[in-house]
Backbone as XML, in Angstrom:
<?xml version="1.0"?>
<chain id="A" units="angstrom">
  <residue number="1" name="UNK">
    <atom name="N" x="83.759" y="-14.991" z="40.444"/>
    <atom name="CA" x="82.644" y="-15.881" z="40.665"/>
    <atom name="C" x="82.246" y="-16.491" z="39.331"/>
  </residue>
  <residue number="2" name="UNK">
    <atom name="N" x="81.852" y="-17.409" z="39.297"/>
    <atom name="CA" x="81.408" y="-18.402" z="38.124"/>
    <atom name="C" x="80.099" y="-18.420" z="37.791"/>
  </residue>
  <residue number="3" name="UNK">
    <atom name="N" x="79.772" y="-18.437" z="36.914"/>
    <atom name="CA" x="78.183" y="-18.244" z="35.981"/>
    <atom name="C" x="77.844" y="-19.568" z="35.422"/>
  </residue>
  <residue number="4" name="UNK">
    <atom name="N" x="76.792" y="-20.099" z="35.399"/>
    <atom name="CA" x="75.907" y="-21.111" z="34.464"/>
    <atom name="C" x="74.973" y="-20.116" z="33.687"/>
  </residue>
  <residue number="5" name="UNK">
    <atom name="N" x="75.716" y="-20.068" z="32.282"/>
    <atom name="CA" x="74.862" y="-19.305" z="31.086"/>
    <atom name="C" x="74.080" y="-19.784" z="30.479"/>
  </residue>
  <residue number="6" name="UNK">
    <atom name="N" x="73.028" y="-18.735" z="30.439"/>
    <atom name="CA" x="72.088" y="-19.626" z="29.142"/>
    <atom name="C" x="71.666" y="-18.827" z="28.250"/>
  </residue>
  <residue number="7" name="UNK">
    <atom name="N" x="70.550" y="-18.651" z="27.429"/>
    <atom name="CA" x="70.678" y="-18.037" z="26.132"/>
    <atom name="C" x="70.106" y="-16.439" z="26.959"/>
  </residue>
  <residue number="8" name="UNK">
    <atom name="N" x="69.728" y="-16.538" z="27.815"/>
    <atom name="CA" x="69.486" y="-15.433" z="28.354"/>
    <atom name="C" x="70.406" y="-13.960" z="28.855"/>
  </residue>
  <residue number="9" name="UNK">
    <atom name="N" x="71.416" y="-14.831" z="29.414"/>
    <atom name="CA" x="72.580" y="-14.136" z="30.620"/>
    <atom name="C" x="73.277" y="-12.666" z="29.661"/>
  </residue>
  <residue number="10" name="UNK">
    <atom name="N" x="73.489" y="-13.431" z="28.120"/>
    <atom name="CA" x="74.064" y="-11.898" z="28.019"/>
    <atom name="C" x="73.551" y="-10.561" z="28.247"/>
  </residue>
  <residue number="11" name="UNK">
    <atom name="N" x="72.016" y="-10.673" z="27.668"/>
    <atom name="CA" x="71.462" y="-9.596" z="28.529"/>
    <atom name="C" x="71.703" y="-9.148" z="29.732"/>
  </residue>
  <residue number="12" name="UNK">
    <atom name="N" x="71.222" y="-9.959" z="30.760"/>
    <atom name="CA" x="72.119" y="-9.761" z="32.136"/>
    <atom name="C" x="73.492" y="-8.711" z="32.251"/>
  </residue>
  <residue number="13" name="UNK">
    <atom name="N" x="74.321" y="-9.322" z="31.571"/>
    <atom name="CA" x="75.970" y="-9.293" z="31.323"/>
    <atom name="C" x="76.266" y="-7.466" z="30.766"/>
  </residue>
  <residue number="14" name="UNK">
    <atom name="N" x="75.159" y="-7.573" z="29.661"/>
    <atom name="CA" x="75.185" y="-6.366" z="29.667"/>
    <atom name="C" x="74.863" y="-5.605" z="29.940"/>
  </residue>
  <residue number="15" name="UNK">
    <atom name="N" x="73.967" y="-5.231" z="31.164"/>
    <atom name="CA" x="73.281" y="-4.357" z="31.776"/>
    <atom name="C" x="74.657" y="-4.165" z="32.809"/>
  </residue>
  <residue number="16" name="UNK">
    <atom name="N" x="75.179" y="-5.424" z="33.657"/>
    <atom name="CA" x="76.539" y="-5.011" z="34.132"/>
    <atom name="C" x="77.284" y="-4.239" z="33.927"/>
  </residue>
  <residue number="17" name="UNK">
    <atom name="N" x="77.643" y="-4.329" z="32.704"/>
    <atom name="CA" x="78.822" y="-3.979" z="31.952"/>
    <atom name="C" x="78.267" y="-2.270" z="31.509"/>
  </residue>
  <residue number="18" name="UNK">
    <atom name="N" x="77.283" y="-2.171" z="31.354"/>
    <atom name="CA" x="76.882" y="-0.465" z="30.904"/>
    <atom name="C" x="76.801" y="0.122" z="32.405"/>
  </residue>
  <residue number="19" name="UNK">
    <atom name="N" x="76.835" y="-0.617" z="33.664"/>
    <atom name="CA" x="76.296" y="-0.187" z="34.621"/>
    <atom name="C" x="78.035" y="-0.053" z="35.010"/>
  </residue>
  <residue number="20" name="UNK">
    <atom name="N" x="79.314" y="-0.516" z="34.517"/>
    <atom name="CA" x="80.505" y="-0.488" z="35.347"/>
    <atom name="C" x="81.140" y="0.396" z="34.183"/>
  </residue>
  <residue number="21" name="UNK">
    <atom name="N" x="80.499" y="0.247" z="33.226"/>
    <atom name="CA" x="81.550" y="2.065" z="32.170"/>
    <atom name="C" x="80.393" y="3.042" z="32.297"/>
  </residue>
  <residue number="22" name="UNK">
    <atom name="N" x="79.423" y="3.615" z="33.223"/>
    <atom name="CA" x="79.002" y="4.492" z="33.530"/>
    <atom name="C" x="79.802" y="5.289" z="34.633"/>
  </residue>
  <residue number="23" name="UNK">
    <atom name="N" x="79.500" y="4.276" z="35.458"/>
    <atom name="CA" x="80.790" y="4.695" z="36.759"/>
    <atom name="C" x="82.073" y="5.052" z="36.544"/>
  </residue>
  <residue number="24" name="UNK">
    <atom name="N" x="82.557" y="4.627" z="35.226"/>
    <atom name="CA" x="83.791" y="4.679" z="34.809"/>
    <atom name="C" x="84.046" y="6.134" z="34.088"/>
  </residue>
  <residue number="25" name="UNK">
    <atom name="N" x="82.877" y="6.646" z="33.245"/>
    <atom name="CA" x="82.755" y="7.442" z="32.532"/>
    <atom name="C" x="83.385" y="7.389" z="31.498"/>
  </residue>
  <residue number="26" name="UNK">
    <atom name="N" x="82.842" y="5.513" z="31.097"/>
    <atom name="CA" x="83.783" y="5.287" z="29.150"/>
    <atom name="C" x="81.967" y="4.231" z="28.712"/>
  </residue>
  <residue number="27" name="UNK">
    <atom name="N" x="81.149" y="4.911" z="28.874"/>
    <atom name="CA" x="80.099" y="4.950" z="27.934"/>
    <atom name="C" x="80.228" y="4.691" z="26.644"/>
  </residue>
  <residue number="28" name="UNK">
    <atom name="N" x="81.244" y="5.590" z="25.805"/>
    <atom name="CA" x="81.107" y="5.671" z="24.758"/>
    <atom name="C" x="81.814" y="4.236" z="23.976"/>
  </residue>
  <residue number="29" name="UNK">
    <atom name="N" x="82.076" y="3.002" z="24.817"/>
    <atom name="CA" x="82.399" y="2.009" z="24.578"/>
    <atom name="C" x="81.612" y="0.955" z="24.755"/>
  </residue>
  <residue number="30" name="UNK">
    <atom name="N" x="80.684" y="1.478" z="24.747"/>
    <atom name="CA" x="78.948" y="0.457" z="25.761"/>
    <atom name="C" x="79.287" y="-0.432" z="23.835"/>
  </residue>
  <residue number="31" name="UNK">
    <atom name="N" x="78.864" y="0.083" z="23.084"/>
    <atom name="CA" x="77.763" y="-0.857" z="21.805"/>
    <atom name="C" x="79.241" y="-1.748" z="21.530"/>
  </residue>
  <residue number="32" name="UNK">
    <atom name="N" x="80.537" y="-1.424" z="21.264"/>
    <atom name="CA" x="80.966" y="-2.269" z="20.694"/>
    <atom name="C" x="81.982" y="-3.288" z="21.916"/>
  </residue>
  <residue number="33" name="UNK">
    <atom name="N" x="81.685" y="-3.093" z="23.072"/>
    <atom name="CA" x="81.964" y="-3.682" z="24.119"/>
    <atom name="C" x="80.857" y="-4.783" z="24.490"/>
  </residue>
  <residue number="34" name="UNK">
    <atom name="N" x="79.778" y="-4.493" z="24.460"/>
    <atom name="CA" x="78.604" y="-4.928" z="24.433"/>
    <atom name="C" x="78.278" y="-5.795" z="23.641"/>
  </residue>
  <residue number="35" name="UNK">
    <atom name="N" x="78.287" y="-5.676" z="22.220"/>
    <atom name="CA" x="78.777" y="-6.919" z="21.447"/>
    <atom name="C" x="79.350" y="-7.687" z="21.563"/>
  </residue>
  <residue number="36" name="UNK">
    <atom name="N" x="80.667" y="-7.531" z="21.679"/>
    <atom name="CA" x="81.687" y="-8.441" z="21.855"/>
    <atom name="C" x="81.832" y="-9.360" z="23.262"/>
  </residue>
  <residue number="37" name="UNK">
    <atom name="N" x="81.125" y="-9.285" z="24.574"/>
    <atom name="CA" x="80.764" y="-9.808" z="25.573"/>
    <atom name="C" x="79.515" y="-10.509" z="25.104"/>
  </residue>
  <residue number="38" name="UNK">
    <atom name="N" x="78.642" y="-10.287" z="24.239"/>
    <atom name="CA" x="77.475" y="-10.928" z="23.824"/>
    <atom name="C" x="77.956" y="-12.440" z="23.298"/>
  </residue>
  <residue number="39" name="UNK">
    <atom name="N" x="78.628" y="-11.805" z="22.297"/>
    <atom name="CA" x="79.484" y="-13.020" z="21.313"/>
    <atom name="C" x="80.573" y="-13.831" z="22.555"/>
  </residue>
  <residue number="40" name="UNK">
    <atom name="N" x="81.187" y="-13.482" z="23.221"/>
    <atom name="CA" x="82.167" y="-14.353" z="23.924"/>
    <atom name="C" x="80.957" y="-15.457" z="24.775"/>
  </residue>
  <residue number="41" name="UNK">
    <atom name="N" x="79.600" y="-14.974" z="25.367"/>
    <atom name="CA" x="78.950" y="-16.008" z="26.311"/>
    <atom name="C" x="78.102" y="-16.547" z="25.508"/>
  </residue>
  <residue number="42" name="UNK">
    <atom name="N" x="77.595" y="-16.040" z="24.116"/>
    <atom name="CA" x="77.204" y="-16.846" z="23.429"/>
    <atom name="C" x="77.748" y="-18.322" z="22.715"/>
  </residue>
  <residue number="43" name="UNK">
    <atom name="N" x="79.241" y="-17.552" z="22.923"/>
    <atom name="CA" x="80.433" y="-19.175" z="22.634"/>
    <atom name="C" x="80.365" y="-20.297" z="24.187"/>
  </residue>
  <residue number="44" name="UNK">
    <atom name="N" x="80.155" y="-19.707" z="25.022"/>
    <atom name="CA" x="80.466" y="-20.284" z="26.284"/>
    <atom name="C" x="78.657" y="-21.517" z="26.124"/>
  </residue>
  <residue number="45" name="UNK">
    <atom name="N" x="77.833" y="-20.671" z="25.689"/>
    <atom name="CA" x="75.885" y="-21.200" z="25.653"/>
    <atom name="C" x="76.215" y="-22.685" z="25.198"/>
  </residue>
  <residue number="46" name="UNK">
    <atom name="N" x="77.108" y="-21.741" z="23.579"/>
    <atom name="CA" x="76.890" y="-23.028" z="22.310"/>
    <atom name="C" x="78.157" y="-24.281" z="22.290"/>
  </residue>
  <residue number="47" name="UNK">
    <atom name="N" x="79.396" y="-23.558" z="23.170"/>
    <atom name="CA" x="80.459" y="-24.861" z="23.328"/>
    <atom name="C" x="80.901" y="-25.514" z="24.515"/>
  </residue>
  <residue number="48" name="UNK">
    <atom name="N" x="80.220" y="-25.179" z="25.511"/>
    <atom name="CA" x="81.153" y="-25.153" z="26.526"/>
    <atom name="C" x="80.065" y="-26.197" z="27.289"/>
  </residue>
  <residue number="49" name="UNK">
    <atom name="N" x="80.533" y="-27.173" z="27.552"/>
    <atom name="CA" x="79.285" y="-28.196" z="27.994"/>
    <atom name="C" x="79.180" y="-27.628" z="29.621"/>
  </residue>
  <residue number="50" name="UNK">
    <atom name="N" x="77.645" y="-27.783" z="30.419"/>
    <atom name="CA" x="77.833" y="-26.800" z="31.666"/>
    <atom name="C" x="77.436" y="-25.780" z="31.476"/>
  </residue>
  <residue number="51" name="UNK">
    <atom name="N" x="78.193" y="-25.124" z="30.366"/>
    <atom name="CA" x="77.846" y="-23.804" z="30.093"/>
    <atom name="C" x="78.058" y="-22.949" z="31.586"/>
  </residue>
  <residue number="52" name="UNK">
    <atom name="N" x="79.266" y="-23.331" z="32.260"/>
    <atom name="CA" x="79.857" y="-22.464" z="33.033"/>
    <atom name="C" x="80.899" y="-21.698" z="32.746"/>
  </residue>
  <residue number="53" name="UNK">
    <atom name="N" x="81.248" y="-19.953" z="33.244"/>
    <atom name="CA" x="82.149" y="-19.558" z="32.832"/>
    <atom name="C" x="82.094" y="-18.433" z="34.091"/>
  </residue>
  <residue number="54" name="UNK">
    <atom name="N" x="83.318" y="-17.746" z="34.002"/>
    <atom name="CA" x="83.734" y="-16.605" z="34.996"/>
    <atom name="C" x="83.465" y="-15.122" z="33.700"/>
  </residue>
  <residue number="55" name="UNK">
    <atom name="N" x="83.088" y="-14.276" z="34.642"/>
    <atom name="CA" x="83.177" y="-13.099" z="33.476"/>
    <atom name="C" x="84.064" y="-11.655" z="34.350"/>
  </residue>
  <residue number="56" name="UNK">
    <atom name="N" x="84.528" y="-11.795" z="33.688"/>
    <atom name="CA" x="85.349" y="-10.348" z="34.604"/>
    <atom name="C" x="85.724" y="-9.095" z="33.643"/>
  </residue>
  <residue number="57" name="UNK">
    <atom name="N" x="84.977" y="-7.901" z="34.664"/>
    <atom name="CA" x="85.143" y="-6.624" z="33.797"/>
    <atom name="C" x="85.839" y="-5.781" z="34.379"/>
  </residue>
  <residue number="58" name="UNK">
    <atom name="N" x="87.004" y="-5.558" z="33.444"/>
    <atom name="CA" x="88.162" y="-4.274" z="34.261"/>
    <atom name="C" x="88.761" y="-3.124" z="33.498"/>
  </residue>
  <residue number="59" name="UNK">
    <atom name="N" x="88.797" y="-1.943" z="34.750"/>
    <atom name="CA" x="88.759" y="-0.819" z="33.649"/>
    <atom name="C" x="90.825" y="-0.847" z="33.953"/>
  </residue>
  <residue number="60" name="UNK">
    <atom name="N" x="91.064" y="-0.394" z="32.513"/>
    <atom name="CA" x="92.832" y="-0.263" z="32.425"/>
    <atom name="C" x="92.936" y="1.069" z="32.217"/>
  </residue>
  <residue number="61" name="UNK">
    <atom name="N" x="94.379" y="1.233" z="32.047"/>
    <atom name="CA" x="94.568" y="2.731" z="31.863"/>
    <atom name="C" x="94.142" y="2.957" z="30.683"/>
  </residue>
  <residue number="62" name="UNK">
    <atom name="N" x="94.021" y="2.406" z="29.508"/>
    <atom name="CA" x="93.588" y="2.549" z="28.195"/>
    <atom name="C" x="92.429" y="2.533" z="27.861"/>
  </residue>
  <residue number="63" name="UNK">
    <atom name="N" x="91.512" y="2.272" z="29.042"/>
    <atom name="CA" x="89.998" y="1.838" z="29.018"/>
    <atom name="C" x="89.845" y="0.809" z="29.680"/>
  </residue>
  <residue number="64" name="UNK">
    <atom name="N" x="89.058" y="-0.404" z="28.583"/>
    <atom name="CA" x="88.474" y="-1.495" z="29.043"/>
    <atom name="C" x="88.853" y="-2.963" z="28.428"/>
  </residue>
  <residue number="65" name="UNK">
    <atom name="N" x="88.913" y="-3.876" z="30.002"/>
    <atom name="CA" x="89.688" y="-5.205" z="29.407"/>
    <atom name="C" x="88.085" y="-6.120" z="29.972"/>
  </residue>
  <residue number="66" name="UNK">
    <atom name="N" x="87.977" y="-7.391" z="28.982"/>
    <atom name="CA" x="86.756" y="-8.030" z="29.584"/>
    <atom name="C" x="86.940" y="-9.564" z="28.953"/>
  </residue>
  <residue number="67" name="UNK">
    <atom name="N" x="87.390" y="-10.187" z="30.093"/>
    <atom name="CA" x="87.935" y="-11.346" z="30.098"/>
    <atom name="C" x="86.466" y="-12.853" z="30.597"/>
  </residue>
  <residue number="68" name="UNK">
    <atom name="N" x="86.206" y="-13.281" z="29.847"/>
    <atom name="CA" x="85.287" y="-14.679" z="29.193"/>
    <atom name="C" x="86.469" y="-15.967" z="29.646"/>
  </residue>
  <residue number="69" name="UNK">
    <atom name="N" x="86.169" y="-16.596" z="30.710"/>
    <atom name="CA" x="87.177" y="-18.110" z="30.758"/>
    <atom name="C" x="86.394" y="-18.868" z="31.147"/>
  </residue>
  <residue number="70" name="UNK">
    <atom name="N" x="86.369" y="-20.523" z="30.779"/>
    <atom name="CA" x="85.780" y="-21.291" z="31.128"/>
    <atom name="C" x="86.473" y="-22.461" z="31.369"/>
  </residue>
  <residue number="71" name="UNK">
    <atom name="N" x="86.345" y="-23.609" z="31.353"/>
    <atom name="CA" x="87.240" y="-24.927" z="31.477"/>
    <atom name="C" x="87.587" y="-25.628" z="30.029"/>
  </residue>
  <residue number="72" name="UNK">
    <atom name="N" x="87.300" y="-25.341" z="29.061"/>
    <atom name="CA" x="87.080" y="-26.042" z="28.161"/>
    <atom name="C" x="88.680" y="-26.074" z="27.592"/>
  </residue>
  <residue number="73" name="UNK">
    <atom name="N" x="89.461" y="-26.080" z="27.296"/>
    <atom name="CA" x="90.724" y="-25.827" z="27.082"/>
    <atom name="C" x="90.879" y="-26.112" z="24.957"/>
  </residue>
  <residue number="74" name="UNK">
    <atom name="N" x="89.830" y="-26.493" z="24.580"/>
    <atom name="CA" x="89.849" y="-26.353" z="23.000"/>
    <atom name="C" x="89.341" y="-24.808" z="22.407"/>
  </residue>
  <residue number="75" name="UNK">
    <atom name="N" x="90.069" y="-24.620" z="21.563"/>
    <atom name="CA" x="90.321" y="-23.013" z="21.690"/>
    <atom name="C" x="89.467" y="-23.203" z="20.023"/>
  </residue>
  <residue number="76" name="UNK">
    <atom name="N" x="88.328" y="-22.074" z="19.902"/>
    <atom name="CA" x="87.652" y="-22.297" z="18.505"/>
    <atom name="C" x="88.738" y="-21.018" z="18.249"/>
  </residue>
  <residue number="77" name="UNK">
    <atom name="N" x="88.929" y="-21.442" z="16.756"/>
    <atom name="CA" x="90.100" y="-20.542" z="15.818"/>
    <atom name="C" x="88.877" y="-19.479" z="15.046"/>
  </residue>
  <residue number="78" name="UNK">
    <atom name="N" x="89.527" y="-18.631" z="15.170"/>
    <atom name="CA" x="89.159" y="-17.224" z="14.496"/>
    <atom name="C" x="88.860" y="-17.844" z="13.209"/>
  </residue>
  <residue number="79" name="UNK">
    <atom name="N" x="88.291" y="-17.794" z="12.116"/>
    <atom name="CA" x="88.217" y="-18.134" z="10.505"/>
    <atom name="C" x="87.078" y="-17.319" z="9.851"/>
  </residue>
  <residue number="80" name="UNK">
    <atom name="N" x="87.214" y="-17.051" z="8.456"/>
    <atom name="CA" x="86.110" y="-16.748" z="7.932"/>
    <atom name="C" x="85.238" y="-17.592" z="7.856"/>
  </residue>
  <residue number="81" name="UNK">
    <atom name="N" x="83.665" y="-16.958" z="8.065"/>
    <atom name="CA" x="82.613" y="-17.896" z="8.024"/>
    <atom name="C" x="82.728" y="-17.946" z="6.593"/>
  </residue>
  <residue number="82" name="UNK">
    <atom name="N" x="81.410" y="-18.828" z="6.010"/>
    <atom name="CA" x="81.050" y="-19.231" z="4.650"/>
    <atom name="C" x="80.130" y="-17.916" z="4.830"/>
  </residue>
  <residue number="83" name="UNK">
    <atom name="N" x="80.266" y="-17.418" z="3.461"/>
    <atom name="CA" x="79.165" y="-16.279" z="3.146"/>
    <atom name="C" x="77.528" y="-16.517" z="3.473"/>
  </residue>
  <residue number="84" name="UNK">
    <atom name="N" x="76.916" y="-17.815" z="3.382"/>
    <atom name="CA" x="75.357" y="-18.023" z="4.371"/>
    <atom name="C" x="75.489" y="-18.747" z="4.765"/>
  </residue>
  <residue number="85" name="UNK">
    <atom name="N" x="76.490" y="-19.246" z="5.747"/>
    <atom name="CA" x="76.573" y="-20.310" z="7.285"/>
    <atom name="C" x="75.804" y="-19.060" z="8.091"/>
  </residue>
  <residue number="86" name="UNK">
    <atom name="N" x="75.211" y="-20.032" z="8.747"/>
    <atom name="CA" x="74.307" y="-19.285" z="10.164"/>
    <atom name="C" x="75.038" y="-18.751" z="11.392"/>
  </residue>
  <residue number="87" name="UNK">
    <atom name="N" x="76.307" y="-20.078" z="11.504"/>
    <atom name="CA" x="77.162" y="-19.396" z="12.370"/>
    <atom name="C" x="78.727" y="-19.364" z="12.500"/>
  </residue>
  <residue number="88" name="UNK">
    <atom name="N" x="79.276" y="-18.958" z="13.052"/>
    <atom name="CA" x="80.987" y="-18.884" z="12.844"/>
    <atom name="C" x="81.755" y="-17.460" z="12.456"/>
  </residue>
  <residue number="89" name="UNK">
    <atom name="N" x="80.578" y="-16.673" z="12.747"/>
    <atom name="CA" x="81.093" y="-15.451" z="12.475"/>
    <atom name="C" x="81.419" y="-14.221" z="14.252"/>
  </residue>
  <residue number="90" name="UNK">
    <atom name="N" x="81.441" y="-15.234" z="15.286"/>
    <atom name="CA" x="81.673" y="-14.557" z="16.523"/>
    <atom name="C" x="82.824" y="-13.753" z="16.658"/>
  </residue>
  <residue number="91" name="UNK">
    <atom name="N" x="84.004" y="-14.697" z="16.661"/>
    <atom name="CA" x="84.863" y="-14.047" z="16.630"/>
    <atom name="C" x="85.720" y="-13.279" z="15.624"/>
  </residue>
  <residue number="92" name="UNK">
    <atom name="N" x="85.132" y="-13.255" z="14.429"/>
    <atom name="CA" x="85.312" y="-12.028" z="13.542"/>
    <atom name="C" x="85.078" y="-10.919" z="14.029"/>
  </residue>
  <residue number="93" name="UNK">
    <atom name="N" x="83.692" y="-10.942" z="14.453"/>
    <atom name="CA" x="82.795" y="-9.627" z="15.196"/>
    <atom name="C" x="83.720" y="-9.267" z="16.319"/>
  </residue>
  <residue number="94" name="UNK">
    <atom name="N" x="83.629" y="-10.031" z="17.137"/>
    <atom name="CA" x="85.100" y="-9.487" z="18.153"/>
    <atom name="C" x="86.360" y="-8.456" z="17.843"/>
  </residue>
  <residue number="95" name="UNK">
    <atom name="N" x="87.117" y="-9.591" z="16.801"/>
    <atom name="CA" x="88.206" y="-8.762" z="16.611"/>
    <atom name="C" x="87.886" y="-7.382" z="15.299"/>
  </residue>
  <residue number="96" name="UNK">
    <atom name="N" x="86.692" y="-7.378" z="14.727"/>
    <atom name="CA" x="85.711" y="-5.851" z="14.454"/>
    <atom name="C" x="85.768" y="-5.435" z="15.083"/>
  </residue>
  <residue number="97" name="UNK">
    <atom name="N" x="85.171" y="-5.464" z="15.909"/>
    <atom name="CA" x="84.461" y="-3.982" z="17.087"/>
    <atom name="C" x="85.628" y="-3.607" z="18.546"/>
  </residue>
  <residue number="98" name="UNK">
    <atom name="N" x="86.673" y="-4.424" z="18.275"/>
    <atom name="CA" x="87.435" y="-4.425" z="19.514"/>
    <atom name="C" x="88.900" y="-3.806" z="19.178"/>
  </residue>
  <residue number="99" name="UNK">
    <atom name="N" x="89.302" y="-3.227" z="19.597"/>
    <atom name="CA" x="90.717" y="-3.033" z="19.843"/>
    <atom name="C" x="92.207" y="-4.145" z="19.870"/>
  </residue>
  <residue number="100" name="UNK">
    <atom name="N" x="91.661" y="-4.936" z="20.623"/>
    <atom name="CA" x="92.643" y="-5.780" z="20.959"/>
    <atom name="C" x="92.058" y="-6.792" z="21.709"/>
  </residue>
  <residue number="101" name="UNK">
    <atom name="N" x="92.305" y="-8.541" z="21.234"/>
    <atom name="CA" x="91.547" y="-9.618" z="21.568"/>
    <atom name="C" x="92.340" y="-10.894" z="21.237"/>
  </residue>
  <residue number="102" name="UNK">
    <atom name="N" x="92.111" y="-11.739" z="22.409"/>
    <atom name="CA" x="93.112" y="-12.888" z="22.066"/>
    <atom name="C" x="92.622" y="-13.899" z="23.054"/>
  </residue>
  <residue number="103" name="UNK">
    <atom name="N" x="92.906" y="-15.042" z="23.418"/>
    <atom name="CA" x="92.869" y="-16.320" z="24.008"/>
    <atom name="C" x="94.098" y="-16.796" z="24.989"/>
  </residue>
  <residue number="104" name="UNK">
    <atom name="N" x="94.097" y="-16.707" z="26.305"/>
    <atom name="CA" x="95.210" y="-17.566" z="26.752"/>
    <atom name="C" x="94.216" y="-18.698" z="27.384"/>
  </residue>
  <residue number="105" name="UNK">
    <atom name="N" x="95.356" y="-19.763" z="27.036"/>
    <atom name="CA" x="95.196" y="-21.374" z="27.846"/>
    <atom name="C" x="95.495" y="-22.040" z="28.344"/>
  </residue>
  <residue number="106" name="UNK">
    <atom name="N" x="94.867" y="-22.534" z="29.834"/>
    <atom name="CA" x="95.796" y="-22.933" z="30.756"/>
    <atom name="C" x="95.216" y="-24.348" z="31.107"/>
  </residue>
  <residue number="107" name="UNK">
    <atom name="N" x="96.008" y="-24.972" z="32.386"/>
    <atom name="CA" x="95.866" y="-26.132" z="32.627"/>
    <atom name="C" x="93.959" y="-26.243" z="33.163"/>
  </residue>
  <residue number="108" name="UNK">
    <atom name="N" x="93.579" y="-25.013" z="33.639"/>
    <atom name="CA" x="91.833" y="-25.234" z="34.074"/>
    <atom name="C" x="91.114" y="-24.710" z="32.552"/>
  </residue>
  <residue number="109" name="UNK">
    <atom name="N" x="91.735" y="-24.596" z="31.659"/>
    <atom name="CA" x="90.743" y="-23.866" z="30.374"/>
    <atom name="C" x="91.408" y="-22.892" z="29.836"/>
  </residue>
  <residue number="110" name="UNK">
    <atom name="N" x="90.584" y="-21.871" z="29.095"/>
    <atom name="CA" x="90.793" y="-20.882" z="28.607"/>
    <atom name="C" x="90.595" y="-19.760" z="29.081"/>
  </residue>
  <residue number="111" name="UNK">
    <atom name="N" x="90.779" y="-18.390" z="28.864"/>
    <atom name="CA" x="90.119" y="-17.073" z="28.873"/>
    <atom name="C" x="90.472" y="-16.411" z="27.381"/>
  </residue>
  <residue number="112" name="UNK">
    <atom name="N" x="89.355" y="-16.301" z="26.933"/>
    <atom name="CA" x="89.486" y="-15.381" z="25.723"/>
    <atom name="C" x="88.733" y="-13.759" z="26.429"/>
  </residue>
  <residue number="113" name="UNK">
    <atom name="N" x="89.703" y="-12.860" z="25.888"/>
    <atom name="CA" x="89.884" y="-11.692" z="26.280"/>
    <atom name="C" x="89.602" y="-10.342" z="25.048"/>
  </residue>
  <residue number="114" name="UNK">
    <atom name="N" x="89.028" y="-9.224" z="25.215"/>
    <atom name="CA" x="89.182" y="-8.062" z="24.914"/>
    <atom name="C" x="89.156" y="-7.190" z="25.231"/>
  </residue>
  <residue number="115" name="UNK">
    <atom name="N" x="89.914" y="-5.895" z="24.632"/>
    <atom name="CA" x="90.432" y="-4.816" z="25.023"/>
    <atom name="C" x="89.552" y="-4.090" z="24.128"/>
  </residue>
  <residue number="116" name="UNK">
    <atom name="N" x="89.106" y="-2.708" z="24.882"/>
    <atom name="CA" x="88.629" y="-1.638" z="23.855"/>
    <atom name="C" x="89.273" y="-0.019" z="24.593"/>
  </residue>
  <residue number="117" name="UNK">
    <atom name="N" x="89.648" y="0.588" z="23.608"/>
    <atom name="CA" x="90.463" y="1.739" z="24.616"/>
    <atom name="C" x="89.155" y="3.080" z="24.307"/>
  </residue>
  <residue number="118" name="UNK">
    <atom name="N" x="89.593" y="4.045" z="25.428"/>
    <atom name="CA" x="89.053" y="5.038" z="25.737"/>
    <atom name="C" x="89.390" y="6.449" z="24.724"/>
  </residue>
</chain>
């Protein structure tokens, strides 16, 4: 199902997401899972005109995969921010706190994706 985000939703997003690795019994992946879903719909708020996106949370054998896609098909590149730019430091934080994280792109957009294992 598809979302219209706004500066609000990650909250939302993450109450989900602590509410589907409880059930799971991988808790101990809430803060830096949690982040990194913060930062992916905060990209969706600030680039994604619409500001529509799908969010899907799935548990793997390794843990947890949590896949962010929208239509936009321009893919922002990973880079170091400037040491006091305000922003551009998302997906640094991502590939920090995450295991494993990447972008596929297709003819409807993107999904940028991460993995955090158990």
């Amino acid at each position: 199902m598809g979302f219209t985000v706004s500066e609000h939703s990650a909250g939302h997003m993450r109450r989900i997401l602590r509410m589907f690795l409880t059930r799971w019994g991988l808790d101990p992946l809430y803060d830096a899972s949690a982040l990194a879903l913060t930062e992916l719909v905060a990209n969706v708020v600030r680039h994604v005109p619409g500001r529509r996106c799908t969010v899907l949370i799935l548990r793997e054998p390794h843990g947890l995969r949590v896949e962010v896609a929208d239509g936009e098909r321009v893919t922002l590149a990973a880079k170091a921010a400037e040491p006091f730019a305000e922003g551009g430091r998302g997906l640094t934080l991502v590939e920090a706190v995450t295991d494993r994280w990447g972008v596929v792109e297709g003819a409807d957009g993107k999904t940028v994706w991460f993995e955090c294992d158990a």
